[in-house]
C-alpha positions as CSV (number, residue, x, y, z in Angstrom):
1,X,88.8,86.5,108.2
2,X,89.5,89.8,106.6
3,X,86.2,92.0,107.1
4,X,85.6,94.3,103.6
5,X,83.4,97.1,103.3
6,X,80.7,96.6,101.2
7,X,79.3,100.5,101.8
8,X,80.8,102.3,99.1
9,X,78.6,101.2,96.3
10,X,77.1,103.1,93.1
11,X,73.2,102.1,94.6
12,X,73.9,104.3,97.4
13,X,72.3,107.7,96.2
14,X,74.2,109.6,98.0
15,X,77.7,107.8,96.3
16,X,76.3,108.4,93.2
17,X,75.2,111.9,93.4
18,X,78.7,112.3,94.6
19,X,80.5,110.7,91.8
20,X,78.1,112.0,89.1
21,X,79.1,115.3,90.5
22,X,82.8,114.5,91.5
23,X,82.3,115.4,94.5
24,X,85.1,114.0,96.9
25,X,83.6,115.2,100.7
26,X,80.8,111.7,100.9
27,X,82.7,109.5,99.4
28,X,85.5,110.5,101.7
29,X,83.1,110.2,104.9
30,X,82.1,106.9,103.8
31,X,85.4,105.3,104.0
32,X,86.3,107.0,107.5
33,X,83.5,105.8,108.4
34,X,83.7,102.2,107.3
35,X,87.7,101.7,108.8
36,X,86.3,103.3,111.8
37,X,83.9,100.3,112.5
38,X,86.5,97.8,111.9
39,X,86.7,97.3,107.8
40,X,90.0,95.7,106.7
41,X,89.4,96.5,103.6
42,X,87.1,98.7,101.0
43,X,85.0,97.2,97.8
44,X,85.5,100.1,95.7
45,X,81.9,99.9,93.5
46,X,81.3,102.1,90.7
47,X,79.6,100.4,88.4
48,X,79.9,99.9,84.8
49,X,80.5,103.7,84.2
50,X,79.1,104.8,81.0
51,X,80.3,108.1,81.0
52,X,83.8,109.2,81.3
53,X,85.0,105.8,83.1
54,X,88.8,106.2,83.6
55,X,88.6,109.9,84.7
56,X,85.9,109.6,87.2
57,X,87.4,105.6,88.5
58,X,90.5,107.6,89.0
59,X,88.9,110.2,90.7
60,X,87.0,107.3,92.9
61,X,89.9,105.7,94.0
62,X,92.0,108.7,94.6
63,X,89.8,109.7,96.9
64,X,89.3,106.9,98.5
65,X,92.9,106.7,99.4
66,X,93.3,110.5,100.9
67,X,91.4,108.9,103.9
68,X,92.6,105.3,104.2
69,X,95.9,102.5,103.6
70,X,93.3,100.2,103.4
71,X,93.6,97.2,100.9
72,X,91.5,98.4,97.8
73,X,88.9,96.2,95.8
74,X,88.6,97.5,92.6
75,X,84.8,97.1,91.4
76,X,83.9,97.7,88.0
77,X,82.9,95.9,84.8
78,X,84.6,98.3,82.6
79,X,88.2,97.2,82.1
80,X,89.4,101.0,81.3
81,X,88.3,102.1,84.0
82,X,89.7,99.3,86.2
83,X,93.0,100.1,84.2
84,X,92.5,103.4,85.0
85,X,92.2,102.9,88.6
86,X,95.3,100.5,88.6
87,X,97.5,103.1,87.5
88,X,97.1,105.7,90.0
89,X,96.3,103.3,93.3
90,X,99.0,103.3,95.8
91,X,97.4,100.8,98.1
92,X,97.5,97.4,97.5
93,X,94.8,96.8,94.7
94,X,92.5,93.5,94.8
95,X,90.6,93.3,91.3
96,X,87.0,92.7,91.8
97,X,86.4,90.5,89.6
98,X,86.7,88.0,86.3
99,X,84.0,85.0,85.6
100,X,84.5,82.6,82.7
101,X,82.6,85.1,80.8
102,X,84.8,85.7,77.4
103,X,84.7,89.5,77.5
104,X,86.1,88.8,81.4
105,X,88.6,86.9,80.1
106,X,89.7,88.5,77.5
107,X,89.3,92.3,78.9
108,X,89.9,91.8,82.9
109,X,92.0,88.3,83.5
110,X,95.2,90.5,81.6
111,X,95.1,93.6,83.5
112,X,95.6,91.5,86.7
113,X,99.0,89.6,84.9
114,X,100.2,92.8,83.8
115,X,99.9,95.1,87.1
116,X,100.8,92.1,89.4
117,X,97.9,92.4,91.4
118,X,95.4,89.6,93.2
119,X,92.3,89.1,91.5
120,X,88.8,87.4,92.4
121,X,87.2,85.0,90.0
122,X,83.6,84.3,90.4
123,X,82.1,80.5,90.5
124,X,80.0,81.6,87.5
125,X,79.9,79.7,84.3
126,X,80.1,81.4,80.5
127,X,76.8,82.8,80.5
128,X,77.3,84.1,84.2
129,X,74.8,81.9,85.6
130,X,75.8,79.9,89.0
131,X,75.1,75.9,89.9
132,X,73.4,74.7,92.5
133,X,75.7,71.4,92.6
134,X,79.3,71.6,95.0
135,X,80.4,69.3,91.8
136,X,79.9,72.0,89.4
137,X,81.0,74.9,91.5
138,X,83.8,72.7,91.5
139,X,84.4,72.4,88.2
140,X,84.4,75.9,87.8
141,X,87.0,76.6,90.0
142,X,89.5,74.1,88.1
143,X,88.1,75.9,84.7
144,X,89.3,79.7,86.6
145,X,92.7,78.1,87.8
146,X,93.3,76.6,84.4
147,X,92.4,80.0,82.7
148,X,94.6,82.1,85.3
149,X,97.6,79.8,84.0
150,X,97.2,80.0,80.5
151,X,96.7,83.9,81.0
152,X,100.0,83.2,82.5
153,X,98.8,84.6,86.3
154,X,100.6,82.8,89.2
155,X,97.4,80.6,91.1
156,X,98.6,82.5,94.7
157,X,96.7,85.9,93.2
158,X,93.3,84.0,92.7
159,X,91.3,84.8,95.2
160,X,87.7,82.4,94.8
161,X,84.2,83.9,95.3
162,X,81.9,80.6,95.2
163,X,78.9,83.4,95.1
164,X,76.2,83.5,98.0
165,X,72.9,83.7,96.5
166,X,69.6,85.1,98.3
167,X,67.9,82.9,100.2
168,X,65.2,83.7,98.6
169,X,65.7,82.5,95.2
170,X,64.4,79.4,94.2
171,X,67.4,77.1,95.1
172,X,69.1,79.9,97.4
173,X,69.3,77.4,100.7
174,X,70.5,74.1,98.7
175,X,73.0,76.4,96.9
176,X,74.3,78.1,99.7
177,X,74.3,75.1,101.4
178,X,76.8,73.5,98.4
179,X,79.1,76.6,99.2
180,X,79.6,76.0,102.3
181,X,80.8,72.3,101.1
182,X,82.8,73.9,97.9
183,X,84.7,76.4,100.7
184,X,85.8,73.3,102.7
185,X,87.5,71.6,99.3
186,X,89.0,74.1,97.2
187,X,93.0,73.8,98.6
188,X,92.7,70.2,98.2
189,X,90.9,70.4,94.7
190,X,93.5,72.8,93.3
191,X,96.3,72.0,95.3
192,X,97.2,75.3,97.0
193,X,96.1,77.5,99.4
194,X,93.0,79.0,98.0
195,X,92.0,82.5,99.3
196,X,88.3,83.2,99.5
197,X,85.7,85.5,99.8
198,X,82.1,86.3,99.8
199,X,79.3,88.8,99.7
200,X,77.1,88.4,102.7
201,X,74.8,91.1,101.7
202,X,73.8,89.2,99.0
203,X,72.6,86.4,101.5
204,X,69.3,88.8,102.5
205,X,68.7,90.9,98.9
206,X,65.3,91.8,98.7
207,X,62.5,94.1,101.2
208,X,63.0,92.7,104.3
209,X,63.2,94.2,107.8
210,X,66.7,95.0,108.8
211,X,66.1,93.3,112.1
212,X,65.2,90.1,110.4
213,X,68.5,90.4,107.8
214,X,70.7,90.9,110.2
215,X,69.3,88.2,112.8
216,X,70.0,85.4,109.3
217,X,73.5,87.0,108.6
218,X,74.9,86.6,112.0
219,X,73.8,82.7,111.5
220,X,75.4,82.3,108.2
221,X,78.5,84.2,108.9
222,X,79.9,81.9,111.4
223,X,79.2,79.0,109.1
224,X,81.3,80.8,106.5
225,X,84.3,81.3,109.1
226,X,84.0,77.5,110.1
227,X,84.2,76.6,106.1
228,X,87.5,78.9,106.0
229,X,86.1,81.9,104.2
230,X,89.1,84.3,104.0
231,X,87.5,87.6,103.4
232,X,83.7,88.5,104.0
233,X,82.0,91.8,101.8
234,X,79.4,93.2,104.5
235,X,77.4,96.3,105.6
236,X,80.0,98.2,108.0
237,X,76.7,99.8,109.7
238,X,75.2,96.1,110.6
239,X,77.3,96.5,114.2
240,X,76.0,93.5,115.2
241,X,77.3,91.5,112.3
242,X,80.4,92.9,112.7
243,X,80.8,92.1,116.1
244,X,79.5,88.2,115.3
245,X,82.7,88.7,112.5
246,X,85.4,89.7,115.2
247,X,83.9,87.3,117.8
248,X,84.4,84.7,114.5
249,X,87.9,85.6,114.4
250,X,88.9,85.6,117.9
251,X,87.4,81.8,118.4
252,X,89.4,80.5,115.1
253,X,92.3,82.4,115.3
254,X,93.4,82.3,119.2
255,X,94.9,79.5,121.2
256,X,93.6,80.6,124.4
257,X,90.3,82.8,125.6
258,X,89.8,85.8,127.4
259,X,86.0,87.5,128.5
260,X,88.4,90.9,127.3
261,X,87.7,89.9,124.2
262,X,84.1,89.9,124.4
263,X,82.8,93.5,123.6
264,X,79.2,93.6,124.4
């Protein structure tokens, strides 16, 4: 399970005073900081970006790769920025994301055929709403692989996000629930080797005490990993979280055990 920073986000003031004012030195921080505590990869967040959108996404993911080789997420809704952003990245380039919207389709689905790059399609229907029902998350995800075919987009670069929802919401346990079910089926549904991934932070949205977010996200997360989640979006400074993510890894990944491996 490939851990991705989910730091580097246009919420965070202090990204967006740095990108309003194209000021590389944060942004640049961030990242360091993020690979440092074990990120495998960096969601790249900017945004719809009103103003200026493919100078200052290039600017964004240049400077994101001065500091790191990291796989990149690109993460915007404005397909010429995204475009933008796929010219100039060197990394490898993960496009974050398409739903069944039509715009998506139409505007974002393409660039991922054209640059050759892996792309994440929400389990969101038309209107972007999701289901509560593993049947129609289900359905979904043969509506995205049919879509990624006719767009011509070999089904290896989909990468499914069946979307956690916050607990909080008024069917946020049964659906997450369902997900957990939907992550177990996909390969066999489709009849490939689906890659996944999923927001975690999502999971707790909302005032709550830190303590009390991380204490439900290191519950969920192992749950995720035992599903088969591929790639998990999370808070590089939740250490604990982390650690429950590499201690995931370690117990599903390795044939044999070592106490070396337990760093706490």
């Amino acid at each position: 399970m490939i851990i991705v920073a989910d730091n580097l986000h246009v919420i965070n003031p202090c990204i967006a005073k740095a990108m309003a004012q194209m000021d590389a030195a944060p942004i640049r921080q961030m990242v360091q900081r993020c690979q440092k505590a074990g990120a495998g990869a960096i969601d790249v967040c900017s945004g719809p970006l009103k103003k200026s959108p493919r100078e200052n996404f290039s600017f964004l993911v240049k400077t994101v790769e001065s500091v790191t080789s990291l796989p990149l997420l690109l993460d915007t809704t404005n397909a010429d920025a995204l475009e933008a952003g796929l010219q100039v990245c060197t990394n490898k380039a993960i496009i974050n994301g398409f739903s069944l919207e039509p715009a998506k389709l139409e505007t974002i689905l393409p660039l991922a055929v054209t640059y050759r790059t892996d792309i994440i399609g929400y389990l969101l229907d038309a209107n972007s709403q999701v289901s509560v029902d593993a049947q129609e998350m289900m359905a979904t995800a043969v509506d995205l692989f049919k879509a990624c075919a006719n767009a011509g987009l070999p089904p290896q670069q989909l990468i499914i996000d069946p979307i956690i929802t916050p607990l909080s919401w008024e069917h946020g346990m049964r659906h997450n629930r369902e997900v957990l079910s939907v992550l177990k089926q996909l390969t066999d549904l489709l009849g490939f080797p689906v890659r996944t991934i999923a927001g975690l932070s999502n999971l707790t949205s909302g005032s709550y005490k830190v303590s009390s977010k991380i204490k439900v996200a290191q519950t969920f997360l192992p749950m995720l990993a035992a599903a088969g989640l591929d790639m998990v979006l999370i808070n590089m400074d939740h250490t604990d979280v982390i650690q429950t993510a590499w201690m995931c890894k370690d117990l599903l990944d390795f044939e044999t055990f070592s106490w070396a491996q337990v760093n706490c």
